[in-house]
C-alpha atoms as one frame of an Amber mdcrd trajectory, in Angstrom:
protein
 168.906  82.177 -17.200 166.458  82.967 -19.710 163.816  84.869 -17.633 167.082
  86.946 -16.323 168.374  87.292 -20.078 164.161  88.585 -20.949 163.669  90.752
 -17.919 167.145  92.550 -18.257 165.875  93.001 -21.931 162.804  94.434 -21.000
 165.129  96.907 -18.543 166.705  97.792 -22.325 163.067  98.716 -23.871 162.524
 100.756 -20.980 165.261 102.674 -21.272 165.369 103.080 -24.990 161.517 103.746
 -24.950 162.509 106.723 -22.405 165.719 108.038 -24.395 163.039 108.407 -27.229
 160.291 109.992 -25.693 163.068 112.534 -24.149 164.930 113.066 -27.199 162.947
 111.629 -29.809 161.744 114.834 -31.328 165.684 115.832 -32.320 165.243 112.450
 -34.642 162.171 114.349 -36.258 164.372 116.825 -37.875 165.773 114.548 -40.081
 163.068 111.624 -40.362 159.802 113.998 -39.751 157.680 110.310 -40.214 159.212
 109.444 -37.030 156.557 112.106 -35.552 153.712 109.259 -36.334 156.037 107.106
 -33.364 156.492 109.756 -31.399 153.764 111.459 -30.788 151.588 108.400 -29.191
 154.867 107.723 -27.102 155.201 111.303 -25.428 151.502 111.393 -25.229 151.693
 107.602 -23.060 154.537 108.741 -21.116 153.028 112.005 -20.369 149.782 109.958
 -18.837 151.719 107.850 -16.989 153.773 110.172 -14.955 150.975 113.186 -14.892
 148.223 110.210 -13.851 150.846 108.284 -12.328 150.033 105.232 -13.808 151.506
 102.036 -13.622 153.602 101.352 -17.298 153.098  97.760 -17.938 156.940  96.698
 -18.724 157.299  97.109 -14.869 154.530  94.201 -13.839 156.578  92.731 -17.209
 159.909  92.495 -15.660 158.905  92.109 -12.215 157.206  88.969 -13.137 160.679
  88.044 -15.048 162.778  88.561 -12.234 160.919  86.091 -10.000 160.701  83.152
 -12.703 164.456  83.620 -12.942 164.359  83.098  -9.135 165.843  86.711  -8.032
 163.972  88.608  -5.505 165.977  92.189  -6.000 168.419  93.227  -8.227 171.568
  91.788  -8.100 174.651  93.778  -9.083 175.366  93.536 -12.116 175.586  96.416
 -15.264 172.020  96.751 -15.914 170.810  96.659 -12.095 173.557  98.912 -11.040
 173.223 101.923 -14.081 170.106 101.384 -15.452 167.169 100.179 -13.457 167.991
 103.979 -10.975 167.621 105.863 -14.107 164.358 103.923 -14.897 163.186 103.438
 -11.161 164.643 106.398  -9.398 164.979 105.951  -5.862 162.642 108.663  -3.457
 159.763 108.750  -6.752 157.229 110.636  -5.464 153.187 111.527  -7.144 154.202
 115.162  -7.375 158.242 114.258  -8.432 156.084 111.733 -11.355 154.064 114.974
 -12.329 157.565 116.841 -12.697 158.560 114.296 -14.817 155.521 114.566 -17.407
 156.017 118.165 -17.300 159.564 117.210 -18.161 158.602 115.209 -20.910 156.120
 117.551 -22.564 158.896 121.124 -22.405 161.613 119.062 -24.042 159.058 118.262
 -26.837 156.530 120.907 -27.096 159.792 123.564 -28.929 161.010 121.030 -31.415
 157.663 120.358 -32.209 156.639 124.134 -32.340 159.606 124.645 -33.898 158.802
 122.209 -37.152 155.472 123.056 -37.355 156.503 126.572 -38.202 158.771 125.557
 -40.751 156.206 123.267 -42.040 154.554 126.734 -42.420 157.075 128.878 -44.139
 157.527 126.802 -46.882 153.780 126.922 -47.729
């Protein structure tokens, strides 16, 4: 029960670790430190999808799932909304390259964005 409990937590990470890297910048408008997170985490999630890496929480919760005995996903809440968003089904090298593409055009104009404003009030 525990491993399941860990490795649907992990599932959780991932997800909130992609919901910042996607819209993490928008959090920079009102907390710019937050940039000092954010920047190293688009910058890793940009690697792994344009060198299509493997990102370690997946060896992390695969490793969970079989100490809590389950082969697959069962279907539950997080197997059934979550782990497609995370793990989309069809994933291909070039689809993984869209992705950090993705990743790096939601961020690059917020970022452009508060460095010029950074420079107007100089």
């Amino acid at each position: 029960m525990m491993a399941r409990l860990a490795a649907d937590a992990v599932v959780l990470v991932h997800l909130g670790f992609i919901l910042f890297v996607l819209f993490g910048a928008l959090l920079l408008l009102r907390w710019r430190w937050l940039a000092l997170l954010h920047v190293p985490a688009v910058a890793w999630a940009a690697t792994v999808e344009l060198l299509q890496l493997y990102c370690p929480l997946t060896p992390l919760e695969n490793q969970l799932r079989q100490a809590a005995g389950q082969v697959g996903y069962s279907d539950g809440f997080i197997e059934h909304y979550l782990i497609p968003l995370i793990y989309p089904a069809g994933l291909t090298a070039q689809s993984q390259v869209w992705l950090g593409v993705l990743v790096l055009l939601v961020n690059l104009p917020i970022y452009l964005w508060l460095l010029w404003c950074a420079r107007r009030r100089r």
